[in-house]
C-alpha positions in Angstrom: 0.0 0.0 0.0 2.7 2.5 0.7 4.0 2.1 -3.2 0.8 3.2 -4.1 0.6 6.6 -2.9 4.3 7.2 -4.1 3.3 5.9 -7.6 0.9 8.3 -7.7 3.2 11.3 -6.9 5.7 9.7 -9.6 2.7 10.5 -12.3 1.7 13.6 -11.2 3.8 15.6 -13.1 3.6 14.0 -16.4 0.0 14.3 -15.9 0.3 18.2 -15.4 2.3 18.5 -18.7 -0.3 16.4 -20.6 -2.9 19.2 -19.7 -0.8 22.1 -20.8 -0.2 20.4 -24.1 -4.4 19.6 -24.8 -4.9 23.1 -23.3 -2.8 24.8 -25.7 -4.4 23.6 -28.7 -7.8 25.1 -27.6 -6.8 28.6 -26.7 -4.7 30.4 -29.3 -1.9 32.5 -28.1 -2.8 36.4 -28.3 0.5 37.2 -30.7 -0.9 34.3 -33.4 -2.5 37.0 -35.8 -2.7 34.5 -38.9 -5.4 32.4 -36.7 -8.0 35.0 -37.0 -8.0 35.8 -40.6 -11.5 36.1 -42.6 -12.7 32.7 -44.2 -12.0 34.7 -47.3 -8.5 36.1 -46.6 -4.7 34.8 -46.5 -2.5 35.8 -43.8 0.6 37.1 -45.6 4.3 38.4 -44.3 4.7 42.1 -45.0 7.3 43.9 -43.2 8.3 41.5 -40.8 5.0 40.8 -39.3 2.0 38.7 -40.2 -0.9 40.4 -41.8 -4.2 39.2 -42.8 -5.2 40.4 -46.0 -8.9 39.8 -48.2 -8.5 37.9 -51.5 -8.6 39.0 -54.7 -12.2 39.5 -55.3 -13.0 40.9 -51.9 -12.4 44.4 -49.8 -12.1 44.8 -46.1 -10.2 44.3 -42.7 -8.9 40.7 -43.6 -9.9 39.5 -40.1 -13.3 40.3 -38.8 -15.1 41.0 -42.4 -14.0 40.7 -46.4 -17.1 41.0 -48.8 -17.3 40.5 -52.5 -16.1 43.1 -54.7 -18.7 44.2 -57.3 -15.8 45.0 -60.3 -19.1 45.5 -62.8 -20.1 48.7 -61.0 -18.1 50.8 -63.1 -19.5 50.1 -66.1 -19.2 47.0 -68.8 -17.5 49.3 -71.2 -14.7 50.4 -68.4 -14.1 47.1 -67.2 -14.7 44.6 -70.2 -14.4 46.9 -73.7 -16.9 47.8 -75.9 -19.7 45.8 -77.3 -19.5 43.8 -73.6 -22.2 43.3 -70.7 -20.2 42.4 -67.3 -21.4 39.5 -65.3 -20.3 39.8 -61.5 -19.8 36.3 -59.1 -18.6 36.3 -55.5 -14.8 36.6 -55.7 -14.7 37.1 -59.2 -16.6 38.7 -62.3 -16.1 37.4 -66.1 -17.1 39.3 -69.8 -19.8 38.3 -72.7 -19.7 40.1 -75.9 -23.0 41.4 -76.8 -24.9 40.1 -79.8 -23.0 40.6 -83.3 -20.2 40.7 -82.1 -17.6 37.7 -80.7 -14.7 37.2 -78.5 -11.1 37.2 -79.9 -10.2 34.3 -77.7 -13.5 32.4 -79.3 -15.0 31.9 -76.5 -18.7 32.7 -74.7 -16.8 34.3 -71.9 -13.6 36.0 -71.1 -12.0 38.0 -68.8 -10.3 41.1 -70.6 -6.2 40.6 -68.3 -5.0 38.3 -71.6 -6.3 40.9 -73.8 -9.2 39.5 -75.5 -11.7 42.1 -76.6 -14.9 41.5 -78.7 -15.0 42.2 -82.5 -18.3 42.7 -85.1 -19.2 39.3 -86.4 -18.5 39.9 -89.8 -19.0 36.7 -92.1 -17.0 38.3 -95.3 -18.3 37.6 -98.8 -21.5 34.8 -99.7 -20.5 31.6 -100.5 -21.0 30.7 -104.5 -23.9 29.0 -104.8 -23.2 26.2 -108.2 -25.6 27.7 -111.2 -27.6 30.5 -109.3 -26.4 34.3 -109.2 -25.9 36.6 -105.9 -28.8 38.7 -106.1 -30.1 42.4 -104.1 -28.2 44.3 -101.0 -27.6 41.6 -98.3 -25.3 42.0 -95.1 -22.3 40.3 -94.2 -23.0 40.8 -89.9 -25.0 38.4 -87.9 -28.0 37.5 -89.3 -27.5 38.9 -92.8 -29.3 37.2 -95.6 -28.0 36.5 -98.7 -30.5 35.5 -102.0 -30.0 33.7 -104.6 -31.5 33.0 -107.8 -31.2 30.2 -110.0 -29.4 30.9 -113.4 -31.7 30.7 -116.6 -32.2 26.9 -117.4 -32.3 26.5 -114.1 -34.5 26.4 -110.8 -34.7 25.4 -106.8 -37.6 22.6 -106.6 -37.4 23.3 -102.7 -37.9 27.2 -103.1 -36.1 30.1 -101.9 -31.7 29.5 -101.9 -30.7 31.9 -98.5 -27.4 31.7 -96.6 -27.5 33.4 -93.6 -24.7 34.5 -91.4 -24.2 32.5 -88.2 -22.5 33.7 -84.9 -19.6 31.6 -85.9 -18.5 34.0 -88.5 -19.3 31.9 -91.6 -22.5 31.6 -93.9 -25.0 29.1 -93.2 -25.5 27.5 -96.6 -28.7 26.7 -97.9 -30.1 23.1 -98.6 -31.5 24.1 -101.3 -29.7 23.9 -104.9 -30.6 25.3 -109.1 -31.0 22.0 -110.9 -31.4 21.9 -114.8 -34.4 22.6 -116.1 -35.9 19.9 -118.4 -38.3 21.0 -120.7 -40.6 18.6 -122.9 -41.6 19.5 -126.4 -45.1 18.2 -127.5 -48.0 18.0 -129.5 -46.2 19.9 -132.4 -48.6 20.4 -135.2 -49.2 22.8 -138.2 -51.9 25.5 -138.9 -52.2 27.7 -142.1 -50.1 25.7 -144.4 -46.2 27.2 -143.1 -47.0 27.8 -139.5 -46.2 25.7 -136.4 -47.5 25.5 -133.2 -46.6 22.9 -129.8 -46.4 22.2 -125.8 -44.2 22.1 -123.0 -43.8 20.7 -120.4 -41.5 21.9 -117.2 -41.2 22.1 -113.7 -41.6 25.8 -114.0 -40.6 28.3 -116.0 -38.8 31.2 -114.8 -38.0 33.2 -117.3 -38.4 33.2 -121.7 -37.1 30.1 -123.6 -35.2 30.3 -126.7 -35.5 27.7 -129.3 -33.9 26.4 -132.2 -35.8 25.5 -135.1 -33.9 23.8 -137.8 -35.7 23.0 -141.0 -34.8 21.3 -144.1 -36.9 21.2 -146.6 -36.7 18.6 -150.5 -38.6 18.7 -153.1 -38.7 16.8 -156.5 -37.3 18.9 -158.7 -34.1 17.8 -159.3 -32.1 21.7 -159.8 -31.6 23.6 -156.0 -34.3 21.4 -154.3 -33.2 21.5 -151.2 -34.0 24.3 -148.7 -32.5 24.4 -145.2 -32.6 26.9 -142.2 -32.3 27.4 -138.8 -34.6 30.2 -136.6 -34.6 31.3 -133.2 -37.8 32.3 -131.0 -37.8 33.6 -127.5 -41.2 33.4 -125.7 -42.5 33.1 -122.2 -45.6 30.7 -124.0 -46.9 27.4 -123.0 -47.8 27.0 -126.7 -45.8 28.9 -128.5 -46.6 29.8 -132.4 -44.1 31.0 -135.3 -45.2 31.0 -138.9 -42.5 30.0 -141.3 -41.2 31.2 -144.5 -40.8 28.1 -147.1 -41.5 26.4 -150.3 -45.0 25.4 -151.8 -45.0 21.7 -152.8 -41.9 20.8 -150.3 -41.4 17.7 -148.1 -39.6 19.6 -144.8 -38.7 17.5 -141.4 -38.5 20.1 -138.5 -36.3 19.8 -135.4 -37.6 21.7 -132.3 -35.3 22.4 -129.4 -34.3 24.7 -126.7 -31.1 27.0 -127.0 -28.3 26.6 -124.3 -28.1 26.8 -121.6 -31.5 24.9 -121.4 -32.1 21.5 -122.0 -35.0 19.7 -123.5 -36.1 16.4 -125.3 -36.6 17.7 -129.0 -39.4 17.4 -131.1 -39.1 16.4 -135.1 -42.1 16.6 -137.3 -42.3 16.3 -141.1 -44.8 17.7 -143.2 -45.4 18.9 -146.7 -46.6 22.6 -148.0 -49.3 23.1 -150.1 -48.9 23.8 -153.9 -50.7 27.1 -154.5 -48.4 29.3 -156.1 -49.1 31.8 -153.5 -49.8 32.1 -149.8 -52.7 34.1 -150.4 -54.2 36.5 -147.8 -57.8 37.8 -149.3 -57.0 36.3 -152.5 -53.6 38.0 -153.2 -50.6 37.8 -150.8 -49.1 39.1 -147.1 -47.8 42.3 -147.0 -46.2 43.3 -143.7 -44.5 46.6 -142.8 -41.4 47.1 -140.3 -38.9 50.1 -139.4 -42.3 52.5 -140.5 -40.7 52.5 -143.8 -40.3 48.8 -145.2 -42.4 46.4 -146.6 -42.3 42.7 -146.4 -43.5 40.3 -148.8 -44.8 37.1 -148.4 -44.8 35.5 -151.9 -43.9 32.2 -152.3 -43.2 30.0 -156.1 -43.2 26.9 -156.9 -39.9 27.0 -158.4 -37.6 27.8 -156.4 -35.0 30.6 -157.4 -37.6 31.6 -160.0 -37.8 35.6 -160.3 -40.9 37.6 -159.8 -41.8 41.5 -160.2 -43.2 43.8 -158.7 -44.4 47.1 -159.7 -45.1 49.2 -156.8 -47.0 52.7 -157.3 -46.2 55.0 -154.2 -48.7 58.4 -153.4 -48.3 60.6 -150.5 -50.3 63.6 -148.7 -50.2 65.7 -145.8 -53.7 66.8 -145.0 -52.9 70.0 -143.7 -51.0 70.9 -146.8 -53.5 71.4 -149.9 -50.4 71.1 -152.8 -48.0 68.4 -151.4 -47.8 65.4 -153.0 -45.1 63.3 -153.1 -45.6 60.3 -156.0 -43.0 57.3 -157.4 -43.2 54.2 -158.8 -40.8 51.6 -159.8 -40.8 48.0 -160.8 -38.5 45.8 -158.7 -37.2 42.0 -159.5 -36.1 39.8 -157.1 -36.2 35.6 -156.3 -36.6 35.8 -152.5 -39.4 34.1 -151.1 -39.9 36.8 -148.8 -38.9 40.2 -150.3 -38.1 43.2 -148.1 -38.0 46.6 -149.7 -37.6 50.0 -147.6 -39.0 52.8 -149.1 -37.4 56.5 -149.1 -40.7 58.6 -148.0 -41.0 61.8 -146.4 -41.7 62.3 -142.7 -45.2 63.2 -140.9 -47.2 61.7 -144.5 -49.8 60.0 -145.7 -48.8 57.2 -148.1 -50.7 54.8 -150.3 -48.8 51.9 -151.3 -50.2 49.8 -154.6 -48.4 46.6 -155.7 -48.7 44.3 -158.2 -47.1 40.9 -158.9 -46.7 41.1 -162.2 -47.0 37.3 -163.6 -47.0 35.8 -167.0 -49.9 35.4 -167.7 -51.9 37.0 -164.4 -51.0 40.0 -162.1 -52.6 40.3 -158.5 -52.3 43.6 -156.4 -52.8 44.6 -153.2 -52.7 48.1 -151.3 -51.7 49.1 -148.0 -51.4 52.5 -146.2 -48.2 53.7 -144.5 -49.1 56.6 -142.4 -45.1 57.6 -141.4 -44.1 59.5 -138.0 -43.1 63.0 -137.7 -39.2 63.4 -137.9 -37.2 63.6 -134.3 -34.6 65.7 -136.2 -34.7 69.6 -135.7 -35.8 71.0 -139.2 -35.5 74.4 -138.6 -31.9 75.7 -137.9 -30.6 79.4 -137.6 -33.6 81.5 -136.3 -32.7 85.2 -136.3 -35.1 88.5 -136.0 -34.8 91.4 -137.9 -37.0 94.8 -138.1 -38.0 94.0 -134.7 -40.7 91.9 -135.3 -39.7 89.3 -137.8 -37.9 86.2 -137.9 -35.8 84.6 -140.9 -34.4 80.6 -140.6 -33.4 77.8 -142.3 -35.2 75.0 -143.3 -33.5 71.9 -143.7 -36.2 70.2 -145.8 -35.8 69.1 -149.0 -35.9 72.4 -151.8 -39.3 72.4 -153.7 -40.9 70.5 -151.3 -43.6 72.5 -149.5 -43.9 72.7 -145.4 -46.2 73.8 -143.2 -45.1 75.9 -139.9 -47.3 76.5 -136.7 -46.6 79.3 -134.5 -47.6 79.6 -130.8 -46.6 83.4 -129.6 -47.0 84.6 -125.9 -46.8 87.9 -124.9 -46.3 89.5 -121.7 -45.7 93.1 -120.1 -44.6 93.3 -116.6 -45.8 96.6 -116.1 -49.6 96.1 -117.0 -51.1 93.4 -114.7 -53.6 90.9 -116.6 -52.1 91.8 -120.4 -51.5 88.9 -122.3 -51.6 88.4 -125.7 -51.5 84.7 -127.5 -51.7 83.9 -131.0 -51.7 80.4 -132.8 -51.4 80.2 -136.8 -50.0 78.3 -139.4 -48.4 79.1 -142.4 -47.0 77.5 -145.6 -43.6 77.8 -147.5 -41.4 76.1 -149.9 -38.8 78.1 -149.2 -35.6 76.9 -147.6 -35.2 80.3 -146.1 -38.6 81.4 -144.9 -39.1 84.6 -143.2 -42.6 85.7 -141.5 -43.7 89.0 -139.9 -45.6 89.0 -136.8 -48.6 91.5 -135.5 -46.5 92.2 -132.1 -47.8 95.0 -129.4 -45.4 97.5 -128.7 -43.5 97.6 -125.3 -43.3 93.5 -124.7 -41.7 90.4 -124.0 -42.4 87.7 -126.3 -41.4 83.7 -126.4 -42.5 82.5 -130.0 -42.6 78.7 -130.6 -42.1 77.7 -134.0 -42.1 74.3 -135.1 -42.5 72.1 -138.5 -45.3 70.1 -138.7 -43.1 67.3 -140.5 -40.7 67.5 -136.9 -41.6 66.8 -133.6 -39.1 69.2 -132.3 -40.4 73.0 -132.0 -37.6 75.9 -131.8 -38.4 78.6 -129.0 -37.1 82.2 -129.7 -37.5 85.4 -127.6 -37.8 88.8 -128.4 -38.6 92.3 -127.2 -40.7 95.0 -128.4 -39.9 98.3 -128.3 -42.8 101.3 -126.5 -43.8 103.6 -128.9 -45.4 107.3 -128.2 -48.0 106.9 -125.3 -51.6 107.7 -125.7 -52.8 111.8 -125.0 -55.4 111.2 -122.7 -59.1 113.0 -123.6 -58.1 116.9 -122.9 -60.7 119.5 -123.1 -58.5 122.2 -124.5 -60.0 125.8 -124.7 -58.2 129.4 -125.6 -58.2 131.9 -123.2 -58.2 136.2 -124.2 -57.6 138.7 -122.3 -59.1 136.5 -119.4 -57.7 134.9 -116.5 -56.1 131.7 -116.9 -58.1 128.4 -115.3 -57.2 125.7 -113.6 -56.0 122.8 -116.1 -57.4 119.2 -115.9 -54.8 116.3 -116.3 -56.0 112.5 -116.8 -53.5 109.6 -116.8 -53.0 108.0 -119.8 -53.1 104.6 -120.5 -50.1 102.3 -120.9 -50.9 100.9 -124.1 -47.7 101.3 -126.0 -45.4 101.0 -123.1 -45.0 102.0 -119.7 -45.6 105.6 -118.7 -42.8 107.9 -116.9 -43.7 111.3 -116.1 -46.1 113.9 -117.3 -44.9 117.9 -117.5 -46.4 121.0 -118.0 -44.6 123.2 -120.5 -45.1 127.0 -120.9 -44.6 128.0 -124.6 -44.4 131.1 -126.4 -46.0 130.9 -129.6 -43.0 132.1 -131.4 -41.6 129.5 -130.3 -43.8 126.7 -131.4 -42.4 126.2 -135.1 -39.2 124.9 -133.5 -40.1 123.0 -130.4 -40.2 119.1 -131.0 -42.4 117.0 -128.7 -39.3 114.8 -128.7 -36.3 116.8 -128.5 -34.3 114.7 -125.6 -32.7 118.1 -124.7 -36.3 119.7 -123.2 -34.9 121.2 -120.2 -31.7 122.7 -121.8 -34.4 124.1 -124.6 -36.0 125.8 -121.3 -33.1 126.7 -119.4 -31.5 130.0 -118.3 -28.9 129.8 -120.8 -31.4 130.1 -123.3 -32.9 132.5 -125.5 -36.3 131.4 -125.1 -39.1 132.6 -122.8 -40.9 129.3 -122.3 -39.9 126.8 -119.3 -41.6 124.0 -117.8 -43.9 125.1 -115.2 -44.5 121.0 -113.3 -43.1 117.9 -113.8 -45.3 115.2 -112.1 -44.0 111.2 -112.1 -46.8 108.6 -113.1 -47.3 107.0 -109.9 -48.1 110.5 -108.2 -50.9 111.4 -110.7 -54.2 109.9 -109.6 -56.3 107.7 -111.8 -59.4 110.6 -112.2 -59.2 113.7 -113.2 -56.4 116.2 -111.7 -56.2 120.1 -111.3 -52.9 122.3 -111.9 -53.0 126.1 -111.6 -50.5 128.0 -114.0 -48.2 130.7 -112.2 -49.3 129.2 -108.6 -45.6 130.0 -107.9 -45.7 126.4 -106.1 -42.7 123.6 -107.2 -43.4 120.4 -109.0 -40.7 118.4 -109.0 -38.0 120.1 -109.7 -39.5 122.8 -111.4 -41.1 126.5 -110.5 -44.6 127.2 -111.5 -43.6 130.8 -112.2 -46.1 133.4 -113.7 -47.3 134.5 -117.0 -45.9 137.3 -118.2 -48.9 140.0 -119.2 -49.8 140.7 -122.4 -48.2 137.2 -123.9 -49.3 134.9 -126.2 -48.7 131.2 -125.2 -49.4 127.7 -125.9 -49.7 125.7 -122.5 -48.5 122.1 -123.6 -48.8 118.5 -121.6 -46.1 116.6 -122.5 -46.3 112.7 -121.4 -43.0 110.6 -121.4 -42.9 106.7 -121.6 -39.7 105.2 -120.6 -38.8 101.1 -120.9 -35.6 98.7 -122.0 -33.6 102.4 -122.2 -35.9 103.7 -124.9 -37.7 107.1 -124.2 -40.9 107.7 -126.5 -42.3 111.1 -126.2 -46.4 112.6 -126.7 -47.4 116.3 -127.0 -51.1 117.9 -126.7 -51.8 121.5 -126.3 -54.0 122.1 -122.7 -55.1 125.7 -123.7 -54.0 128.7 -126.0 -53.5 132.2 -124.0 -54.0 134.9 -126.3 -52.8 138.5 -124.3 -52.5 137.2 -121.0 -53.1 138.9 -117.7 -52.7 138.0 -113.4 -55.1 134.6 -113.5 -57.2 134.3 -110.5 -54.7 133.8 -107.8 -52.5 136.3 -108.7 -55.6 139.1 -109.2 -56.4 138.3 -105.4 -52.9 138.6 -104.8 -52.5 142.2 -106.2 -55.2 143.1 -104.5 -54.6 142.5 -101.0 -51.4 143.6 -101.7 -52.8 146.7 -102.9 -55.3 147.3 -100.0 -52.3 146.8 -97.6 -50.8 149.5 -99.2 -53.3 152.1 -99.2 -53.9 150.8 -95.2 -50.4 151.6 -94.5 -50.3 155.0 -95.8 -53.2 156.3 -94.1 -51.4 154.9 -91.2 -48.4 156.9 -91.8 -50.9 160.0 -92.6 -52.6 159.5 -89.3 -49.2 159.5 -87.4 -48.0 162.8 -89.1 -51.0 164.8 -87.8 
């Protein structure tokens, strides 16, 4: 028993240090800073002490808090480029290019540190799409569509050929392909003796065929029998039609196919044409006319090469002119089935054509009218006026041949609200240098059309006329003896021959009137100081001051008008008062003179009586004055 108690001593201490150690696991020393960093931080050395310090991704203290760091705050465009959205995950944020446009590292998602930025889809050029053709605008960014069409010959059973560009950058190509159209030939048959008609037969047709139509024709004849020829014809027709040009009594074997690119399964047909001696129309034979000026005819012989004439009889007319008549005839030989002849016949005429086959023992004719356009060429060349009012060109017609011209003449003066003046007229000429002479109004502005009726072109021209002397207004004129002068009436003219300036008063002497001229330029000079003379001009008044009625002037009122003095009669005179009207346009002055009144011994007028006597009563009033102040 006594070892136990000293055992137990022996253990004691061991059993103390055992405790220290488990207790020093569960308390952390107060200098240990690295055991109390955040969840989301690292304790790092800095300095020579232990810090704890928030992750990359997070902000704070490093030891009691670190939160997430929102890096998308500032903006997608700041943080990831342009053409970005920012995404923003705890720790951490990443970049996605918006739509059209991708990532240089080819990827949904980046983060912009390797620099990777995003750039505009752009898929470049269409792919080639084997026989269709590129057609319209299209884009080459995302979702741009690009159309295609299937080359003639061939078409897209499925429909529409598209490619549209993806988000990788390159075209989607359509499923869709242009295979060869195959078209069927059918049912040929013939109508009318030379004319064919037949089917087809397609998947669809998209555009107008071409086909090839080779002929040969043999006959029994043993001499240039044989007749071969190959025709083209475009149509857009189910059942197309062409009427042929061949033989009478002739064994021919058509071939009927389409022109390349197309393809088709080709029809032959043989046949044989009738053995009329012509391929009558009404009795005689086909006459067609192309190019307005050409004939065609469809006459066929039996023999073939034979010659044939014709006689053809041509007579034209222009209804509007009475004495034109243009007339040929010639006989023409020729051993073409089908003769073409082009006939030299004037423009904007009226033709009758008469022709006869003339055969050996029988002649057939037919007629046809040719009714030709007028000519787009300008006929009428070098216009000029002269005397004003007349105009002189050049006609490039034919010489001897009789035209017809038509005028169309506006008229216009700027200065007289509502005056027109129109005129439309024809005239005749077989002239190649016509000239006319028009009824124009003085003092206007004209545009005259002139055009031949054989052109569709007309040739404009202006011209100006000049103003001649203006109108005298309705003046009551009257002579005056001994008597006081009254007061004159003016009325405005009326514009008529141009536009009106000024209207003045003129005092004349009648010794002077054998050498005055209404239009001497050099009026006020003839009136001035300098001068001799005793007249002058008593008022000058412009147009736009004198009123539209009647208006009253007093001679010797000693009252300016314009720039003029209205300065007394001298007594015992003998004048002519004269109203002299000026018109004035395009730096031409015209002048017009009518006497107001004839004075015949003149004394004081009216205003100038009352004058002398108040002045003569304040006379006599001022010396009785002076009498009264004397006494």
């Amino acid at each position: 028993m006594g070892r136990g108690p000293r055992g137990a001593r022996s253990l004691l201490p061991l059993l103390l240090l055992l405790g220290l150690a488990q207790g020093s696991t569960a308390v952390p020393r107060a200098d240990d800073v690295c055991a109390t960093c955040h969840e989301h931080a690292t304790c790092q050395q800095r300095d020579g002490r232990k810090i704890c310090m928030c992750n990359y991704g997070f902000v704070g203290n490093g030891r009691t808090w670190c939160v997430d760091k929102n890096e998308c705050q500032l903006g997608a465009t700041v943080v990831c480029g342009n053409h970005t959205s920012c995404h923003n995950t705890l720790g951490g944020f990443y970049c996605v290019c918006l739509e059209g446009y991708r990532a240089t590292n080819n990827k949904k998602t980046f983060i912009p540190n390797d620099g990777t930025f995003c750039t505009e889809i752009r898929c470049g050029s269409p792919p080639e799409v084997q026989n269709a053709i590129l057609v319209g605008n299209h884009s080459s960014s995302l979702g741009g569509v690009a159309h295609y069409v299937c080359q003639e010959g061939f078409e897209s059973p499925g429909g529409k050929i598209d490619s549209v560009c993806t988000e990788k950058g390159t075209w989607r190509e359509s499923t869709f392909t242009c295979i060869e159209i195959m078209t069927e030939i059918k049912n040929v048959s013939v109508f009318n003796n030379t004319c064919l008609r037949w089917q087809i037969s397609s998947g669809r047709i998209i555009s107008k065929i071409m086909y090839v139509i080779n002929l040969k024709g043999q006959r029994s004849d043993p001499v240039e029998s044989i007749h071969e020829e190959t025709i083209n014809l475009t149509t857009d027709s189910r059942t197309p039609e062409v009427c042929l040009t061949l033989y009478q009594g002739t064994n021919y074997t058509v071939n009927i196919s389409t022109a390349p690119p197309g393809r088709s399964v080709p029809a032959i047909l043989g046949f044989q044409t009738a053995e009329d001696d012509f391929l009558e129309d009404d009795g005689i034979f086909n006459i067609s006319v192309f190019n307005e000026t050409c004939l065609k005819l469809r006459m066929h012989s039996r023999k073939v090469g034979s010659e044939q004439m014709y006689q053809f009889k041509v007579l034209g007319q222009r209804w509007y002119l009475d004495n034109f008549y243009h007339e040929t005839s010639f006989n023409f030989t020729t051993s073409e089935p089908a003769p073409e002849v082009c006939l030299d016949l004037y423009p904007a005429t009226d033709y009758t054509v008469n022709i006869t086959w003339l055969g050996p023992s029988e002649q057939h004719s037919v007629q046809i009218t040719i009714m030709t356009a007028p000519t787009v060429k300008q006929t009428i060349r070098n216009i000029s006026v002269f005397n004003e009012t007349c105009l002189r060109w050049r006609s490039m017609k034919t010489a001897g041949i009789e035209e017809m011209y038509l005028f169309r003449i506006w008229g216009q003066r700027w200065y007289q609200k509502g005056y027109t003046q129109e005129m439309i007229f024809n005239t005749t000429s077989s002239s190649q240098s016509p000239e006319m002479c028009l009824d124009l109004h003085p003092g206007a502005n004209y545009n005259v059309s002139l055009q031949a009726l054989s052109s569709e072109l007309p040739v404009v021209i202006s011209l100006t006329t000049q103003i001649t002397g203006p109108p005298v207004p309705e003046i009551e004129s009257f002579i005056v003896r001994r008597g006081h002068l009254p007061r004159l009436k003016l009325k405005k003219a009326k514009e008529r021959n141009g536009p009106i300036s000024s209207y003045q008063v003129l005092v004349l002497p009648l010794a002077l009137q054998s050498i005055f001229s209404c239009d001497y330029e050099g009026a006020t000079s003839f009136f001035s100081n300098a001068s001799n003379t005793d007249g002058y001009v008593a008022a000058e008044l412009l147009a736009k001051d004198v009123a539209d009625d009647t208006m009253e002037i007093s001679i010797g009122d000693r009252l300016y008008y314009g720039k003029y003095y209205n300065a007394p009669l001298k007594t015992g005179n003998d004048y002519h008062i004269v109203l002299r009207i000026t018109s004035e346009w395009n730096k031409v002055r015209r002048y017009s003179c009518a006497v107001l009144a004839q004075v015949k011994d003149s004394s004081l007028t009216l205003e100038q009586m009352v004058g002398v006597g108040l002045g003569s009563i304040a006379f006599v009033m001022a010396l009785a004055f002076l009498s009264f102040l004397a006494v």
